[in-house]
C-alpha positions as MATLAB code, in Angstrom:
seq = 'XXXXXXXXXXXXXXXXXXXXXXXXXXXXXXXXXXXXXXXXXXXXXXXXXXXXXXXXXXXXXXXXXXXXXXXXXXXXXXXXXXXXXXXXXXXXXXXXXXXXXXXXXXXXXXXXXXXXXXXXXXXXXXXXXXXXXXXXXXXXXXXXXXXXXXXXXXXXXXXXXXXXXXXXXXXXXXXXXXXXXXXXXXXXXXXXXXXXXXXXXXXXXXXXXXXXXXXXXXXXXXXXXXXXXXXXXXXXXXXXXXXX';
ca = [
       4.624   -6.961  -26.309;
       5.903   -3.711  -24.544;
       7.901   -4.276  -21.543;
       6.553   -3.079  -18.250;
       7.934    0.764  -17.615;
      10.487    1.086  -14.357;
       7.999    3.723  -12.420;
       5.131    0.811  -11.868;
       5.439   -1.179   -8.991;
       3.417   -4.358   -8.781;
       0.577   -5.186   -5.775;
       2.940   -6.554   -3.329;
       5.387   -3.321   -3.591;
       2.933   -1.290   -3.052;
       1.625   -2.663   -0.150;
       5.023   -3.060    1.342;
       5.724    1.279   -0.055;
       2.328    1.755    2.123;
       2.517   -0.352    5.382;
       6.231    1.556    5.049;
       5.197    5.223    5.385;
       2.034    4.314    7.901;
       4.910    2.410   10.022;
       6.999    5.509   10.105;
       3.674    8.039   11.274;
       2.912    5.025   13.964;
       6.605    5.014   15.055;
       6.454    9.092   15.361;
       3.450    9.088   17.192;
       4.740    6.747   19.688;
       8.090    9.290   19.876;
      10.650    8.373   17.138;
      10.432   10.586   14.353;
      13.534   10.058   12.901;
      12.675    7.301   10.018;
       9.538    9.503    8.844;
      11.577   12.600    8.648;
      14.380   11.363    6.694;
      12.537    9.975    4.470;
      11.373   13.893    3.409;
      15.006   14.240    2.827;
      17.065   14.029   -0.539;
      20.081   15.589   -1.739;
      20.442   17.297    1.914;
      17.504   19.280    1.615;
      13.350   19.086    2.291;
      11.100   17.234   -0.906;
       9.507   19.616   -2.366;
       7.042   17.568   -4.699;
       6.647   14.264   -6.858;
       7.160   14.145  -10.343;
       5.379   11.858  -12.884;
       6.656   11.405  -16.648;
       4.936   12.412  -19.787;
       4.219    8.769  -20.225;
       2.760    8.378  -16.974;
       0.246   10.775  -16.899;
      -0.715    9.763  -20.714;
      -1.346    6.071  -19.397;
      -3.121    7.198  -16.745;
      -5.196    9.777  -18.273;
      -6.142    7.108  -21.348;
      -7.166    4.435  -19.040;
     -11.282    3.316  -20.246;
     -13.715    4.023  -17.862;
     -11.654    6.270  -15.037;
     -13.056    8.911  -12.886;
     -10.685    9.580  -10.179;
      -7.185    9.155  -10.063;
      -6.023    7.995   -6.303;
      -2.413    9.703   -4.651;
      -1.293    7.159   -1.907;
       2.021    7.707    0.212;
       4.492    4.992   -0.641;
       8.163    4.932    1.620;
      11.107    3.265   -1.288;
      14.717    3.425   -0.486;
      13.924    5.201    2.028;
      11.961    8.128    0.534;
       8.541    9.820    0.212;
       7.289    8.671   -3.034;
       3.752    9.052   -4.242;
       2.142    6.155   -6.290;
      -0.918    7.383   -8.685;
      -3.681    4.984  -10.278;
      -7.185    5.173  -11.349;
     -10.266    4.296  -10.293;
     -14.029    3.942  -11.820;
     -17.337    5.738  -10.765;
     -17.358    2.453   -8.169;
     -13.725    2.776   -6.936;
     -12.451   -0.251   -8.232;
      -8.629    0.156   -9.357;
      -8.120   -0.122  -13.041;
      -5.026    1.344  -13.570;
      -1.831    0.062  -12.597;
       0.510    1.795  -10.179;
       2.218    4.261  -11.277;
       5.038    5.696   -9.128;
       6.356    8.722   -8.995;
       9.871    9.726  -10.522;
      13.174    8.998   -8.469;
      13.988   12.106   -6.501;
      16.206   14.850   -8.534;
      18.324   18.153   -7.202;
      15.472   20.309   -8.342;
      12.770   18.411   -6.179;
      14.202   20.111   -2.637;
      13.676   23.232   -1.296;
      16.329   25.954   -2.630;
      16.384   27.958    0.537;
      14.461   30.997   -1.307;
      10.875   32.002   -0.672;
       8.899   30.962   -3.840;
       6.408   33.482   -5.143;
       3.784   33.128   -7.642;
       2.348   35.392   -9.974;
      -1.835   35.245  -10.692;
      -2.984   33.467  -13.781;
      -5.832   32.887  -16.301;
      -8.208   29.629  -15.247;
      -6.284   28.841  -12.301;
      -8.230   26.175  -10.158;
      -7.129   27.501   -6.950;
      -6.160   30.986   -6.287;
      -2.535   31.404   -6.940;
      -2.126   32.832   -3.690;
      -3.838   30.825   -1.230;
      -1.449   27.782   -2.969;
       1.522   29.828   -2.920;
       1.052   30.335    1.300;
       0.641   26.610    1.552;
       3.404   25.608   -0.743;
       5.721   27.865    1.400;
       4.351   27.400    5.027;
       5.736   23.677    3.535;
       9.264   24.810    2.120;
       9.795   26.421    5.624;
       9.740   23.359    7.707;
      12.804   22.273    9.299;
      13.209   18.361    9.307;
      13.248   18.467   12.894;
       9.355   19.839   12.994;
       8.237   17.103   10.677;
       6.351   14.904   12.902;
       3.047   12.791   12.788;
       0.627   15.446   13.677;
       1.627   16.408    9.948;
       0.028   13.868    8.710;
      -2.141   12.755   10.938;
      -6.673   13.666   10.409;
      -9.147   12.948   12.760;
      -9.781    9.606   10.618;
      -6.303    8.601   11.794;
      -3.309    8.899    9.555;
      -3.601    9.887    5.882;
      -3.057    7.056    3.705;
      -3.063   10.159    0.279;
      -5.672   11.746   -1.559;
      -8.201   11.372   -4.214;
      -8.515   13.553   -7.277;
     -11.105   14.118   -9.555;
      -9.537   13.062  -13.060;
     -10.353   16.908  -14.293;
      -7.641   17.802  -11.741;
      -4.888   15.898  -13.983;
      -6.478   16.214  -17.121;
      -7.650   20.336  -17.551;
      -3.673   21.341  -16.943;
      -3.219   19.394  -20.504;
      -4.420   21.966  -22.078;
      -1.473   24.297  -21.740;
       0.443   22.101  -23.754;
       0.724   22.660  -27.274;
       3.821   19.967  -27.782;
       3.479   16.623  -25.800;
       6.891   16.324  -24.006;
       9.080   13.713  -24.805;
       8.164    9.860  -22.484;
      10.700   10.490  -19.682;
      10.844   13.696  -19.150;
       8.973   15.419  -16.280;
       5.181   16.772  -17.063;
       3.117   16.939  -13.941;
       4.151   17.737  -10.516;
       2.562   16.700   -7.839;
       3.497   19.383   -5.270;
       3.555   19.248   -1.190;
       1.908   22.318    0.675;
       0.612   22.542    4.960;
      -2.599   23.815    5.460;
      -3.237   25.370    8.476;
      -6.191   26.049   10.506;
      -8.045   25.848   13.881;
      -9.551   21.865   14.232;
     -13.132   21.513   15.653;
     -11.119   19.734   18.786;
      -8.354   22.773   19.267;
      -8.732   26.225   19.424;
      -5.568   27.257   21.061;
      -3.088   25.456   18.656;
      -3.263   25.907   14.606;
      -3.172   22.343   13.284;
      -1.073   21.528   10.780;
      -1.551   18.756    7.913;
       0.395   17.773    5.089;
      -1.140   18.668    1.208;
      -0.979   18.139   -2.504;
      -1.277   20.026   -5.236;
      -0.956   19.282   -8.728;
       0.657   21.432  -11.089;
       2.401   21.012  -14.818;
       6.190   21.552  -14.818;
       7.004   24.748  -16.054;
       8.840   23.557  -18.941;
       6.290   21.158  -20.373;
       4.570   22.206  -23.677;
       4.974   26.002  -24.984;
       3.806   29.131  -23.869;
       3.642   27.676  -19.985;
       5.732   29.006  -17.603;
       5.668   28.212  -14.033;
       4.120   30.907  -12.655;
       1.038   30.627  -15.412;
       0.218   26.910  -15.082;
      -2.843   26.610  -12.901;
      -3.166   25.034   -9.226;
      -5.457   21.945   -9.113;
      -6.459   21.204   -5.164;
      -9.490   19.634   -5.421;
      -9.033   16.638   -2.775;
     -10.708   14.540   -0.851;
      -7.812   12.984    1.807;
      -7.437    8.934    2.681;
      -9.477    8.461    5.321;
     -12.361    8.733    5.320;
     -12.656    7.772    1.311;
     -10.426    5.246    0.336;
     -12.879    3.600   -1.677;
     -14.820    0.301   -1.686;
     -12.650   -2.180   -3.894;
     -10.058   -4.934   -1.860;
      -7.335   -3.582   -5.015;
      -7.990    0.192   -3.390;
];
């Protein structure tokens, strides 16, 4: 029988990762920012994105009978980390939960504007993601704050994906990476825009965006791989099962 891998955490750790990172928004809105935005920081710089293994997103993408495959903000150690599973046509968890990859170097911002070059079957238009993925790199810790991540539903809890979004950037890769190393990113970006309840002030909320690593597979560089965006945030759909 196969051991249980180190990047899934059981029921009661995620709950605990969860109530976490919605105790940190709660504790910002009430004026004390200072646990949710160092938890955004690693190796003395801003997270950039989550990474999941090759393993991990081949579990995930083989599990029977899934449709969607759920993001939800976790806080471990300390830190932002996102925690994947999937879900049926009915929302019920089948998966188990899959947590992103410990934190490395590359995962910060590098203190240079990234810039994106336009693609063949990109999801999302290189350079709508590109404006979003910077307008995140630019933040100072100091402006992170729970309007960030905060909807009219209340505060986001993650984001739902359609399983297309993990599964069409397979395609640009010819040799399957080996088990630990790095394969899909899951990327942070701010959109920004005028809410139905301000017109004066652009609001501000927190992203994802999935993306392969640049050096999974052959003939995929980083500026090719396509942008998958297609989201539906945590409220108001968090699905219908108690495992959700």
């Amino acid at each position: 029988m196969a051991t249980p891998m180190p990047s899934i955490i059981s029921q009661q750790q995620f709950d605990a990762g969860t109530a976490l990172w919605l105790q940190n928004i709660n504790d910002a809105a009430s004026g004390d920012p200072d646990a949710l935005q160092k938890s955004f920081q690693s190796h003395g710089s801003i997270l950039q994105y989550a990474g999941f293994s090759s393993d991990q997103i081949a579990q995930l993408l083989s599990t029977v009978g899934g449709c969607r495959i759920n993001a939800r903000f976790l806080v471990i150690d300390a830190t932002v980390r996102i925690a994947l599973y999937v879900s049926d046509a009915l929302n019920t968890r089948l998966s188990a939960y899959y947590v992103s990859l410990k934190p490395a170097p590359e995962a910060v911002a590098s203190g240079t504007t990234r810039s994106y070059d336009d693609g063949p079957g990109t999801q999302v238009d290189h350079a709508l993601v590109a404006r979003w993925l910077q307008k995140w790199a630019a933040v100072e810790e100091s402006a992170i704050d729970a309007p960030m991540f905060t909807t009219s539903y209340g505060p986001l809890k993650g984001y739902t994906f359609g399983l297309k979004d993990f599964l069409e950037p397979m395609f640009g890769v010819s040799v399957f990476p080996p088990p630990n190393d790095l394969l899909m990113r899951v990327e942070f970006g701010l959109h920004e825009y005028y809410s139905q309840n301000d017109t004066k002030e652009l609001t501000q909320t927190f992203g994802l965006v999935v993306r392969l690593n640049e050096k999974a597979g052959s003939g995929t560089t980083g500026s090719a791989a396509p942008f998958f965006d297609m989201t539906t945030p945590c409220p108001p759909i968090c699905g219908y099962s108690a495992l959700n």
